[in-house]
C-alpha positions in Angstrom: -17.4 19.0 -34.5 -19.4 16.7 -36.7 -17.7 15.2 -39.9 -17.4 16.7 -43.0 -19.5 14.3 -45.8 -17.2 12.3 -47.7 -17.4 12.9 -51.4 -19.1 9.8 -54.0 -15.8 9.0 -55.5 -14.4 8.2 -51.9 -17.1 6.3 -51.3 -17.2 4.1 -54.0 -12.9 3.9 -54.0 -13.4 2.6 -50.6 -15.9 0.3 -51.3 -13.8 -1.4 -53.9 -10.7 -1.4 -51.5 -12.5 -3.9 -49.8 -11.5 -7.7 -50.5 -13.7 -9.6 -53.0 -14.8 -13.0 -53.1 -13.1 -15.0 -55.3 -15.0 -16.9 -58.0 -12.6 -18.9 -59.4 -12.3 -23.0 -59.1 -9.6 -24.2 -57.5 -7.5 -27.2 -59.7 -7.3 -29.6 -56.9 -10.1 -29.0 -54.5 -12.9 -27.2 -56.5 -15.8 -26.3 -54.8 -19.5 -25.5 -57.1 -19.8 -21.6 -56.8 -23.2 -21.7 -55.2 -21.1 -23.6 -51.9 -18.6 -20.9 -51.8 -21.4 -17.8 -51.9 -23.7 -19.6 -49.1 -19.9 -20.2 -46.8 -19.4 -16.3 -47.2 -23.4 -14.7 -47.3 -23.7 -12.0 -45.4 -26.3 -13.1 -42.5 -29.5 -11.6 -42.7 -30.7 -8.1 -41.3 -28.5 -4.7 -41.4 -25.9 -5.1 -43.5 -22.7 -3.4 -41.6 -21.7 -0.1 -42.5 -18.9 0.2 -44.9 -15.4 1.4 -42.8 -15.0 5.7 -43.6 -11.8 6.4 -45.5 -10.7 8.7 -43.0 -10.5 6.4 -40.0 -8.7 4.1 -42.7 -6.1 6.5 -42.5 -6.3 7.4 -39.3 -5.4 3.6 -38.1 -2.7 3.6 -40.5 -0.9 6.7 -39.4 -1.7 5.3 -35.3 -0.3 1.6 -36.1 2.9 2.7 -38.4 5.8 5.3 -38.1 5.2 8.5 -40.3 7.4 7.4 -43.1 8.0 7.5 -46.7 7.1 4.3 -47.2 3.1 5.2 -45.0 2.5 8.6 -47.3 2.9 6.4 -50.4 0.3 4.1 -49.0 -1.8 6.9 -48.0 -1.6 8.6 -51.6 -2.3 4.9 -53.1 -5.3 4.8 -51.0 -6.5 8.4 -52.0 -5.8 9.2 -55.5 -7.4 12.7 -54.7 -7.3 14.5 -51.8 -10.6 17.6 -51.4 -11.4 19.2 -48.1 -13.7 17.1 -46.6 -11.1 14.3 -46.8 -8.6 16.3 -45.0 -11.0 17.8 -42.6 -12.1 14.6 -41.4 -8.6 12.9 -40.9 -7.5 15.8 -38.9 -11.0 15.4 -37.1 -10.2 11.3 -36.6 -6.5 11.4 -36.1 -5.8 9.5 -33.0 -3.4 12.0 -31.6 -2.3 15.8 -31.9 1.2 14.1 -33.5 -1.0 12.2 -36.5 -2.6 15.3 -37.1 0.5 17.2 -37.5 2.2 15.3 -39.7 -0.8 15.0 -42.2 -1.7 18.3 -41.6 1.9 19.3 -43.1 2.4 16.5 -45.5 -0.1 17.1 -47.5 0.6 20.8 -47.6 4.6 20.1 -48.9 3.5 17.3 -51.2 1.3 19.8 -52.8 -1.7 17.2 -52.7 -4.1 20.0 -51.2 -4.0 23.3 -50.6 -5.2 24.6 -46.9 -8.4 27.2 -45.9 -9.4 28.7 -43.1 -11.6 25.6 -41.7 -8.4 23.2 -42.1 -6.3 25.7 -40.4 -8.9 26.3 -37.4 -8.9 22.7 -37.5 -5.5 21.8 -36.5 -5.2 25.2 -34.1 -7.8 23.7 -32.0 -6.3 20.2 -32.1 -2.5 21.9 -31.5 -4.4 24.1 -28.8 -5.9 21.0 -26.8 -3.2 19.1 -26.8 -0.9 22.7 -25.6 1.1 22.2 -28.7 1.2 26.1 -28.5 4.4 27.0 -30.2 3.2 24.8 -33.6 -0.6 26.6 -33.2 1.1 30.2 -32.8 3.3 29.5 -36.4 0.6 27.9 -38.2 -1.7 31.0 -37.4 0.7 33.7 -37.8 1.9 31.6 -41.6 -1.4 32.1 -42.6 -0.9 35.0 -44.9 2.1 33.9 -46.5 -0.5 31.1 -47.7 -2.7 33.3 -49.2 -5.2 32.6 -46.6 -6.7 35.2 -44.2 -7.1 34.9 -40.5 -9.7 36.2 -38.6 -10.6 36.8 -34.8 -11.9 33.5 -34.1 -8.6 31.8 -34.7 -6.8 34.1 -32.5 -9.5 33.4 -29.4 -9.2 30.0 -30.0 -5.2 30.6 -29.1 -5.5 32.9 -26.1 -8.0 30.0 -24.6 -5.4 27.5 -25.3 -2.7 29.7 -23.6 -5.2 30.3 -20.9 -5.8 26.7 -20.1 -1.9 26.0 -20.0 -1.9 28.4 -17.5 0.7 31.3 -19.8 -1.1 34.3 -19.1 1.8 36.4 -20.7 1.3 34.5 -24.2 -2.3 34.6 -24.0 -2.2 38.9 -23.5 0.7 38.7 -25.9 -1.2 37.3 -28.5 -4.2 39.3 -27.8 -2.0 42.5 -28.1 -0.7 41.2 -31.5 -3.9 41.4 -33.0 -3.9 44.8 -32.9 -0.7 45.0 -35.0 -1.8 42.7 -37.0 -4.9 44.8 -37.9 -6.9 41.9 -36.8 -10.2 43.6 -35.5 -11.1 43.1 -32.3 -14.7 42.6 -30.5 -16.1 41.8 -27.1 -15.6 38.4 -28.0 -11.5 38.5 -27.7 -11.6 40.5 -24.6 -14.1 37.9 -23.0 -11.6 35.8 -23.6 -8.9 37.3 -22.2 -10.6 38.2 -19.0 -11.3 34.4 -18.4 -7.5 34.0 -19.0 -6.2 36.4 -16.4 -9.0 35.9 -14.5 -8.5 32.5 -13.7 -4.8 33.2 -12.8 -6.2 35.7 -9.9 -5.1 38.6 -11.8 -8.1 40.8 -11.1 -6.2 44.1 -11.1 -5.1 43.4 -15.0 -8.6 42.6 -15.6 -9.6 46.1 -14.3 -7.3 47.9 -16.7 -8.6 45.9 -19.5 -11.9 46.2 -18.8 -11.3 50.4 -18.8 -9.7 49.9 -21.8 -12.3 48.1 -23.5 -14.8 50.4 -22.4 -12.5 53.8 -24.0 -12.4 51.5 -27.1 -16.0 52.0 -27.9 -16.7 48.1 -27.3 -19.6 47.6 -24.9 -19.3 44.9 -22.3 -22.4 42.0 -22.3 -23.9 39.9 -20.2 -21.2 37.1 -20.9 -18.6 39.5 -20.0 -19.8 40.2 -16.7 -20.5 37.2 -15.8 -16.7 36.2 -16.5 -15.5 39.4 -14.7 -18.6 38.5 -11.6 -17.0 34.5 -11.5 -13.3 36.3 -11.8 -13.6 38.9 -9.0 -15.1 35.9 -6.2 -12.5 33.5 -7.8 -10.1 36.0 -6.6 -12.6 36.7 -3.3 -13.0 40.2 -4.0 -16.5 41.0 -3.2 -16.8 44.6 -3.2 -15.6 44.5 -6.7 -17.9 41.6 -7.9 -20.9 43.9 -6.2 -19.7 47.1 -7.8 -19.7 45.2 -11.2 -22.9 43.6 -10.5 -24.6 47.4 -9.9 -23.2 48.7 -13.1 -24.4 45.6 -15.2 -27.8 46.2 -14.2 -27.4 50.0 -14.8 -26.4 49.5 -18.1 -29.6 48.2 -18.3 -28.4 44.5 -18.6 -30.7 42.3 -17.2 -28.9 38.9 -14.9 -29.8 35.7 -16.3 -29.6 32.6 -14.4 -25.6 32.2 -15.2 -25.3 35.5 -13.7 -27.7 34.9 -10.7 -25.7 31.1 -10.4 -22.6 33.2 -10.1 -23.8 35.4 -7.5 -25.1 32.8 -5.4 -21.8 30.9 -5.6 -19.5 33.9 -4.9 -22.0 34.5 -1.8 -21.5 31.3 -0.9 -17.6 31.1 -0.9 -17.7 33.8 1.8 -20.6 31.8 3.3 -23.3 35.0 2.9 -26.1 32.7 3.2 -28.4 34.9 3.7 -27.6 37.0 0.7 -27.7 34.3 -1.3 -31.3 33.5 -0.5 -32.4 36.8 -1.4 -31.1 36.4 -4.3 -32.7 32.6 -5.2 -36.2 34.2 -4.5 -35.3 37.4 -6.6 -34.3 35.0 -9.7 -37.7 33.5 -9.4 -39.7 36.2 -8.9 -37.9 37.4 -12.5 -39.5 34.1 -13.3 -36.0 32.7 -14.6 -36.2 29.3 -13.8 -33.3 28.1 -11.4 -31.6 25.0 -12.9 -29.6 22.6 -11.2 -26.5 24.5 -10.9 -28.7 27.1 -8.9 -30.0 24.3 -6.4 -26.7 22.6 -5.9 -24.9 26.0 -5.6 -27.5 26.7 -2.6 -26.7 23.2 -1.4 -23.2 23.8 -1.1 -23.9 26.9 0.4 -26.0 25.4 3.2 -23.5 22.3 3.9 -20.8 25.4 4.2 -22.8 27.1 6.8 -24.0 23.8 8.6 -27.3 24.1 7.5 -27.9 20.6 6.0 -31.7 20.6 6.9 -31.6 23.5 4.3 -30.1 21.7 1.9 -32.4 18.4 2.2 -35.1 21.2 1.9 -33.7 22.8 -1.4 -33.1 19.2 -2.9 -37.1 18.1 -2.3 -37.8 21.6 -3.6 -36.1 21.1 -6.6 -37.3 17.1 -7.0 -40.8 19.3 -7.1 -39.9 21.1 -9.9 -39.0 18.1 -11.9 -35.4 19.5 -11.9 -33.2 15.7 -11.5 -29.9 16.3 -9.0 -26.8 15.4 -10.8 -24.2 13.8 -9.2 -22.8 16.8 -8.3 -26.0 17.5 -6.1 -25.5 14.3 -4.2 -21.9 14.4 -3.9 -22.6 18.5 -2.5 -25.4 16.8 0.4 -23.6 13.7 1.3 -20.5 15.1 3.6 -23.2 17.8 5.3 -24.7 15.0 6.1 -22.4 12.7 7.6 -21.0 15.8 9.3 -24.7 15.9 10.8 -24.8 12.3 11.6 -28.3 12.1 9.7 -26.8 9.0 8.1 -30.4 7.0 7.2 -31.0 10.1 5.0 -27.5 9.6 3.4 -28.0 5.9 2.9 -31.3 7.1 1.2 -29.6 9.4 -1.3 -26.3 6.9 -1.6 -29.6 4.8 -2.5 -30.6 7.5 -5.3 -27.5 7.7 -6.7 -27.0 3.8 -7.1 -30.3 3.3 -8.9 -29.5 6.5 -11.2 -26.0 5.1 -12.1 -24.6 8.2 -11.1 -20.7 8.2 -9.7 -19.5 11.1 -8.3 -15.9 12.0 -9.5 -14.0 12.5 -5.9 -14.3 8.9 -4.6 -13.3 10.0 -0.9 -16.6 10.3 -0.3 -17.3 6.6 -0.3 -14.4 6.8 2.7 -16.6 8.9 4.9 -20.2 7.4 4.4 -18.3 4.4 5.5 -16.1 5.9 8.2 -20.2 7.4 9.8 -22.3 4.6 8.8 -19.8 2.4 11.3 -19.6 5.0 14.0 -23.4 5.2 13.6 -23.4 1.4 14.6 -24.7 1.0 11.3 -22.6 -2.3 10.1 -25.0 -3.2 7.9 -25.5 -0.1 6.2 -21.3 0.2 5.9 -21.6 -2.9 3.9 -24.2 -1.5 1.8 -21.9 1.6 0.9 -19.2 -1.0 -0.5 -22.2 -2.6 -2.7 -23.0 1.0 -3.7 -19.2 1.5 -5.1 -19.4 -1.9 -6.9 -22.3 -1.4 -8.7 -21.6 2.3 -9.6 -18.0 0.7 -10.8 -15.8 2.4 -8.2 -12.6 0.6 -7.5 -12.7 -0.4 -3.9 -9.4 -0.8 -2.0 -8.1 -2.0 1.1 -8.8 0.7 3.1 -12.2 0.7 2.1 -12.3 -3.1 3.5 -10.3 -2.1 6.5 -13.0 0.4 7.8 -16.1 -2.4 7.9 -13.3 -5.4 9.2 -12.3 -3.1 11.9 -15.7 -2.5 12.9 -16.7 -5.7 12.5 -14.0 -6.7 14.7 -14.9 -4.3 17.5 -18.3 -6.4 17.6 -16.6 -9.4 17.7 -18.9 -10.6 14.3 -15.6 -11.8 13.2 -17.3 -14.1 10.6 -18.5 -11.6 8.4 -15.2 -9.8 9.0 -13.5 -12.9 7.6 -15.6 -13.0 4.6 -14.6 -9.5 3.6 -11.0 -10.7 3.9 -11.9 -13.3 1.5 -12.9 -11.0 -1.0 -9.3 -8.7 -0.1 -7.4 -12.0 -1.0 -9.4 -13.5 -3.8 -9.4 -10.0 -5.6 -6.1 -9.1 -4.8 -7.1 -5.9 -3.6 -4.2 -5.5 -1.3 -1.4 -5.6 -3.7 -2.4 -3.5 -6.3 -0.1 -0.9 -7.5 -2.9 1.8 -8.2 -4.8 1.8 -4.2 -3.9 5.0 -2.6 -6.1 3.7 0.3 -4.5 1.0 2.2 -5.9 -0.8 5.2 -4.8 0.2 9.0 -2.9 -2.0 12.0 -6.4 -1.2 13.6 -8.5 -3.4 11.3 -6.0 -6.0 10.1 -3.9 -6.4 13.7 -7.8 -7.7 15.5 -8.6 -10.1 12.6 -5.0 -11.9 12.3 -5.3 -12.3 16.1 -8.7 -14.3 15.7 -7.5 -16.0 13.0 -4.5 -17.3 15.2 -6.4 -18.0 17.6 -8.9 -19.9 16.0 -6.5 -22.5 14.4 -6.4 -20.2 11.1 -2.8 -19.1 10.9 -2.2 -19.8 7.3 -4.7 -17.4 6.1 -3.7 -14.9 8.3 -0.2 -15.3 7.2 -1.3 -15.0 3.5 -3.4 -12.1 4.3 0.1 -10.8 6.2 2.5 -11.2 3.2 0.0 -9.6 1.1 0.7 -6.4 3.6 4.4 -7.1 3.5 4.0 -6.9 -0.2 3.2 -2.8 0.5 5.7 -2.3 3.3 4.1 -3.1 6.6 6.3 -4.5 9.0 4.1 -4.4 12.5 5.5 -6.1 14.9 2.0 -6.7 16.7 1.1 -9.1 13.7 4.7 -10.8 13.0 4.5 -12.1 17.1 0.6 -12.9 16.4 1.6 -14.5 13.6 4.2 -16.9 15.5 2.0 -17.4 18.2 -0.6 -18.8 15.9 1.9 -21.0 14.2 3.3 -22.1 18.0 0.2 -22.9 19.2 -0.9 -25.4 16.2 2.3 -27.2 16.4 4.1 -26.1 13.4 7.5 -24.5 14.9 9.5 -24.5 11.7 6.5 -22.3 10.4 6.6 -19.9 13.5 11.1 -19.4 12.9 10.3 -18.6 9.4 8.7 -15.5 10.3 11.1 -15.1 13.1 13.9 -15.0 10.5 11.7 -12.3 7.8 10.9 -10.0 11.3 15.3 -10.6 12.4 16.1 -9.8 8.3 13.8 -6.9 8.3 14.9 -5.9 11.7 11.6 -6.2 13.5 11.3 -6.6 17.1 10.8 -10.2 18.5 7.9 -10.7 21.4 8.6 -12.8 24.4 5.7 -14.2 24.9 6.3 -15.2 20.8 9.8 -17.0 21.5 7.9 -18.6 25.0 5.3 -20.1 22.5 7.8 -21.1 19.8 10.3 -22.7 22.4 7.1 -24.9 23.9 6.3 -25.4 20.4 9.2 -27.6 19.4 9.6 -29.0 23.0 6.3 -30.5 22.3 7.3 -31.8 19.1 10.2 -33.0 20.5 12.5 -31.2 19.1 14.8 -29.5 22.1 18.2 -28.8 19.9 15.4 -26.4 17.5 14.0 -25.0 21.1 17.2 -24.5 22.3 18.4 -22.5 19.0 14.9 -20.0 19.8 16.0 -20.0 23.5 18.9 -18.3 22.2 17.4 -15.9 19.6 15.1 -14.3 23.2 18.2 -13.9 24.7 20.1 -12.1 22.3 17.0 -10.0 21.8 17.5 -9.3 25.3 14.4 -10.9 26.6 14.8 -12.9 30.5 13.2 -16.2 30.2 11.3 -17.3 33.6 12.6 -20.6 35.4 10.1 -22.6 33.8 11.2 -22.1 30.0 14.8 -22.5 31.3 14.1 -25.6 32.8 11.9 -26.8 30.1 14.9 -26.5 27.7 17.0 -28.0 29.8 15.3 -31.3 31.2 14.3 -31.9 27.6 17.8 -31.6 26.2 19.0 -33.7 29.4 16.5 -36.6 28.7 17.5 -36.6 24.9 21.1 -37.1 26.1 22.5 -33.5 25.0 23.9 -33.0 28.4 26.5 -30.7 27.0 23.7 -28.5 25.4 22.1 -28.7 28.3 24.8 -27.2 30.1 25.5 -24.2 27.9 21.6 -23.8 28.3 22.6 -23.9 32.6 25.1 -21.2 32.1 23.2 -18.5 30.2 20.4 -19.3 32.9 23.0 -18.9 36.0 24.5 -15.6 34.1 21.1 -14.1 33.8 20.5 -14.6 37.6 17.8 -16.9 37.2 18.4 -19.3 40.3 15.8 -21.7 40.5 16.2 -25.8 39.2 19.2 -26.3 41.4 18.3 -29.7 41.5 18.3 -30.0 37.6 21.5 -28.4 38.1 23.5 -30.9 40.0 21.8 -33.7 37.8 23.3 -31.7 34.6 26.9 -31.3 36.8 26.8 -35.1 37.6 25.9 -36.0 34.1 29.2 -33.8 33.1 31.7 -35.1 35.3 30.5 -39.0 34.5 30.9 -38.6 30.7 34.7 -37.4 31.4 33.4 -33.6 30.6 35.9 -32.4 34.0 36.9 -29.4 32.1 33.9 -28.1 31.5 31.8 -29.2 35.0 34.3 -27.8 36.9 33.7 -24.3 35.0 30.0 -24.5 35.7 30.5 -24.9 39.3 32.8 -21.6 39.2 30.3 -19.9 37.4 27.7 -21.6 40.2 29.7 -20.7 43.2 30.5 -17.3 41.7 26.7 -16.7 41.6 25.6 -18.0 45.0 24.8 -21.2 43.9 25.4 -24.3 46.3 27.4 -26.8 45.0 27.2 -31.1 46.8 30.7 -31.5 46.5 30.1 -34.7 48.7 27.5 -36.0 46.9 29.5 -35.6 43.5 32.6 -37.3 45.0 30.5 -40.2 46.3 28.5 -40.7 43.3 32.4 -40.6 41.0 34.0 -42.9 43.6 31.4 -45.4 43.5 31.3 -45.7 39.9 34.6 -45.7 39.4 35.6 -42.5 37.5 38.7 -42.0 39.8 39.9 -39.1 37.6 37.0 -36.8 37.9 36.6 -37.6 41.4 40.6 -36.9 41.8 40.0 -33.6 40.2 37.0 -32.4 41.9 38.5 -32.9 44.8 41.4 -31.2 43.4 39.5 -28.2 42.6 37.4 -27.9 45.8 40.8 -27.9 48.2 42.7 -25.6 45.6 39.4 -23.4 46.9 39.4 -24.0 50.7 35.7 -26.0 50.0 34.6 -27.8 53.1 34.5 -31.6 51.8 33.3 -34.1 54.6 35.8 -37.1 56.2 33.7 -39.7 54.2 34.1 -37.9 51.1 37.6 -37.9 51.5 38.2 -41.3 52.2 35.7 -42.5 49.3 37.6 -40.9 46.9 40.9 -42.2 48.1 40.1 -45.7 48.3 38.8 -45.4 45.2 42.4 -44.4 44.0 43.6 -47.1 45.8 41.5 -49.8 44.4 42.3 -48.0 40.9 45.8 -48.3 41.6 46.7 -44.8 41.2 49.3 -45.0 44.0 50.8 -41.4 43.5 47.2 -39.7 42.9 45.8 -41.0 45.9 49.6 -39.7 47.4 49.5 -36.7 46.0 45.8 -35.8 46.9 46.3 -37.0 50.5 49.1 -34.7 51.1 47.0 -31.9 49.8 44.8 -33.1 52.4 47.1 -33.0 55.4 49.0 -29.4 54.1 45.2 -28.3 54.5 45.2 -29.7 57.7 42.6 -32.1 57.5 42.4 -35.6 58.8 45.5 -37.7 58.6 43.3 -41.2 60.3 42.3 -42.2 56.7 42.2 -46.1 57.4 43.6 -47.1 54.5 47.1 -44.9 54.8 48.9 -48.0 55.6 48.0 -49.6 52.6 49.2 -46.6 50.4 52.3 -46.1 52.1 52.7 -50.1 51.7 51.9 -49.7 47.9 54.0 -47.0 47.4 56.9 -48.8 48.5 56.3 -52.0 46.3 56.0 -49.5 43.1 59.1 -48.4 44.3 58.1 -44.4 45.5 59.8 -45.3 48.2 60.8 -41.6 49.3 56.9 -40.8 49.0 56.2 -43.3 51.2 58.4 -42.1 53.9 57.4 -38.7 53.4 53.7 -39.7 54.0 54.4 -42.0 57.1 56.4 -39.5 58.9 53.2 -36.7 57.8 51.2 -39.3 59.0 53.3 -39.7 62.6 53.2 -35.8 63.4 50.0 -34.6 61.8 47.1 -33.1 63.1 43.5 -33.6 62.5 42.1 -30.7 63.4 40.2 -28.5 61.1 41.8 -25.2 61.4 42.3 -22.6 58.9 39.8 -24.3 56.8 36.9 -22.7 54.7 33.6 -23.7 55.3 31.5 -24.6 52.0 27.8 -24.0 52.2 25.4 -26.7 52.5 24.8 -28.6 49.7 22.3 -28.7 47.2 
């Protein structure tokens, strides 16, 4: 509704509201008057239109609390309030709430007294905004104002109930006109219909129709047409067709509403046929069809699968000089992906782009994209993301994630990456509003070739952005640390290995193979040995190879303990390959005084199937000296019945000898003999004679009289295998 015209007083009080120039000098820095008017001139041309006294007031109320102190500044401002002034505040107020409170301020401050046009005013604005319960007491007030209502008022408030969706309110209110003796005409039961109507209730409508009909009020055209658009709402068509017949025998001619009605209701049930007939009868009454009547057949053609139709109906109508809307285009555009005629959707897309015309339900931007790429038609894919950028439609990621996917599929991974480009530079990905979010299928391919292609960084702040909106794919965490692997940056590759273990994501072999070779490259074994044992607490099997990898590279960087725990979890896992690593790692043990713990590998090793040189070991520990490892290896392998050769024996013990360790050598040669092995050792003589100089006389004298009556066979002995 247009504004009231503002009174001259108003005018001129606003005017004068306005701040002047000031003329006068000032004492320290005066200026000549003719400076300050050319500083402040108003430049040349239309001079701007003076600000209207009601949006004055409608700022205020919008920018300040509704208090006291604002209705004194209001009343200051307006010395005199008239009904064009308080029309045309309710008509600017910024919000149902402003209006409200003015509406009734004014009212209790006696500053104006309401009519009928101020009250209609603030019904419609309560009624818009389903403020029903204020609308409903204002109206039904009205006499106690002095100030009649009239039918209008009470349509306006059966609409508002009907748009809320309270049909009860809506037939309450209509009832209550009655009792209120407010007449009532074709015009409130037109509105009622579209109330009950458009809550299905076509039975109710029925009644009220009869009713209206016993009443003496004659139904129009407008009424059928609301009970023809009721009844196929509701999809009853042998009603809608009964009505039809007794419009027209009432001798009320359809217009092109009514034949626009018709043709849609025929349509819902997908009567095409009937539906033509009537499109040629509504010309041959020479109403024009408009372009409701040629996208209604449209949408009744794409229904049926009859899109050639509709391409026909649009050129007829293009004929005609009758412009599609965008509700034309949007109609045609899923009939024809649905037909795969996609070169004639790209030409209407094309239509629509040059006519500025976006359709509301942006979806359909999802499926020209979704055919144009199964069409093989890349090129036209991109052109529907131009389309929504110049029509102003927010693209999202899953728009992106169609084309990159495709892209992918055609290995033009370039142009794939430059659309990625535009994902991260925009920040498409992460905002809160996209209801459309890319798929595994697009982003998975294109982090892979960016891994592989040395670009792992992007990929991985491509990633995060997903992260960001809950994706936690395994396929491109383990992509991800392969990339990072493979361009020598380990500590990178764990990182993601810690956000996959923290988010409780599973952890790829071949990832931990890649990371492991990784730092072992960088040499950096203690940091390959810590991912050797992340894969085998996620229960992958390394192969020999990574085993052995770990462990040479530990043994070289003299971590031979590390190496040995390494050893262990590859015996326990049944892995028995690098034997020969093995024994270098058991050697390595029992020379840096680590007894203990060699001799608990070779259990493990012998437990396993493993073959253990217990010869070689003794020979290598005698000859450099380490008489107390030797002493206790071969401690450990008679304990066990382990075959240990004659040489081996005698090594050890002269070693003991030459060490001085009179009562080892005694002790381990006894253990020898009780075993019944050889009692020829060439140096006895010497022990027995070194014994008795210590003073172990008695052990001495056991040992030569062992010595006299022994026996060097083998018996009773257990062979050990051969050794590695």
């Amino acid at each position: 509704m247009a504004f009231l015209p503002l009174s001259r007083h108003y005018k001129h009080h606003v005017h004068h509201t306005l701040p002047r120039l000031s003329l006068h000098f000032c004492t320290s820095t005066a200026e000549p008057i003719q400076e300050i008017q050319i500083k402040n001139r108003i430049p040349r041309g239309k001079r701007p239109n003076p600000e209207k006294l009601e949006d004055v007031i409608s700022k205020m109320m919008a920018n300040r609390a509704w208090t006291t102190r604002l209705q004194n500044s209001i009343r200051d401002l307006v010395p005199q309030f008239d009904h064009s002034l308080v029309y045309n505040v309710l008509h600017a107020a910024r919000n149902s709430e402003h209006a409200l409170q003015f509406f009734r301020w004014v009212e209790r401050s006696g500053l104006f007294k309401h009519d009928r046009e101020t009250h209609m005013k603030i019904i419609e604005i309560l009624g818009r905004a389903s403020k029903l319960n204020h609308a409903r007491c204002i109206l039904l007030d009205m006499p106690k104002k002095g100030v009649e209502w009239d039918e209008d008022m009470f349509v306006v408030l059966i609409d508002s109930y009907g748009e809320a969706g309270i049909v009860q309110e809506a037939v309450k209110i209509f009832n209550k006109m009655s009792e209120l003796g407010v007449e009532r005409s074709v015009k409130s039961y037109d509105s009622l219909f579209k109330v009950i109507l458009r809550r299905g209730r076509y039975m109710m409508a029925k009644r009220v129709f009869n009713k209206m009909l016993s009443n003496g009020i004659e139904p129009t055209r407008h009424t059928f047409n609301i009970m023809l658009w009721g009844f196929f709402l509701s999809l009853r068509l042998d009603t809608a067709m009964r009505f039809y017949e007794d419009m027209k025998n009432r001798g009320i001619s359809p217009d092109v509403v009514t034949y626009n009605t018709m043709i849609n209701g025929f349509y819902r049930f997908k009567k095409m046929d009937e539906a033509e007939k009537l499109f040629v009868e509504m010309k041959g009454k020479n109403i024009d069809p408009t372009v409701i009547s040629y996208t209604t057949m449209i949408k009744g053609y794409v229904a049926v699968e009859r899109v050639d139709d509709g391409l026909r109906m649009l050129d007829e109508m293009k004929s005609f000089g009758i412009k599609p809307n965008v509700h034309t285009y949007s109609t045609l555009l899923p009939g024809l992906c649905d037909a795969g005629k996609m070169v004639e959707a790209k030409d209407i897309l094309s239509e629509m782009v040059s006519r500025h015309l976006a359709p509301k339900d942006n979806s359909i931007f999802m499926r020209l994209l979704t055919c144009q790429c199964k069409a093989g038609d890349l090129r036209a894919a991109e052109d529907v993301l131009m389309a929504m950028m110049r029509l102003h439609i927010p693209t999202e990621a899953g728009h992106y994630g169609v084309l990159i996917e495709n892209l992918c599929k055609t290995e033009e991974y370039d142009q794939a990456v430059k659309l990625l480009d535009k994902l991260l530079e925009k920040e498409i990905i992460t905002r809160p509003q996209s209801t459309l979010e890319i798929e595994s299928s697009a982003y998975n391919p294109l982090i892979q070739y960016l891994c592989s292609q040395g670009k792992t960084g992007k990929a991985e702040v491509f990633f995060r952005q997903l992260m960001k909106k809950g994706v936690q794919d395994p396929i491109a965490f383990n992509n991800l640390i392969c990339g990072h692997a493979k361009e020598g940056s380990p500590d990178s590759a764990f990182e993601i290995f810690k956000i996959m273990r923290k988010r409780e994501v599973p952890r790829d072999s071949e990832a931990y193979k890649l990371l492991i070779e990784s730092y072992l490259r960088k040499g950096e074994p203690a940091d390959a040995k810590t991912a050797l044992d992340g894969m085998l607490e996620d229960g992958h099997v390394p192969d020999s190879l990574v085993f052995r990898s770990v462990m040479d590279s530990l043994f070289e960087d003299g971590r031979v303990q590390t190496a040995s725990r390494v050893m262990q979890s590859m015996v326990e896992k049944g892995v028995k390959e690098n034997t020969d690593l093995v024994a270098k790692i058991l050697e390595a043990l029992l020379m840096r005084g680590h007894v203990g713990e060699a001799l608990g590998r070779i259990e493990l090793l012998m437990h396993n199937g493993f073959d253990v040189n217990f010869d070689h070991l003794l020979s290598v520990l005698s000859e450099k000296g380490k008489t107390i490892a030797a002493l206790k290896l071969l401690d450990f392998a008679l304990e066990r019945d382990f075959t240990v050769e004659f040489k081996s024996y005698d090594k050890a013990l002269d070693a003991l000898l030459a060490a001085g360790k009179t009562l080892n050598a005694y002790s381990i040669l006894c253990k020898i003999m009780e075993k019944g092995g050889a009692t020829d050792w060439s140096s006895s003589n010497d022990l027995i004679k070194s014994l008795n100089q210590e003073g172990n006389t008695k052990q001495a004298d056991i040992l030569s009289r062992m010595i006299k009556g022994g026996d060097k066979s083998l018996k009773g002995k257990k062979q050990a295998s051969s050794a590695v």
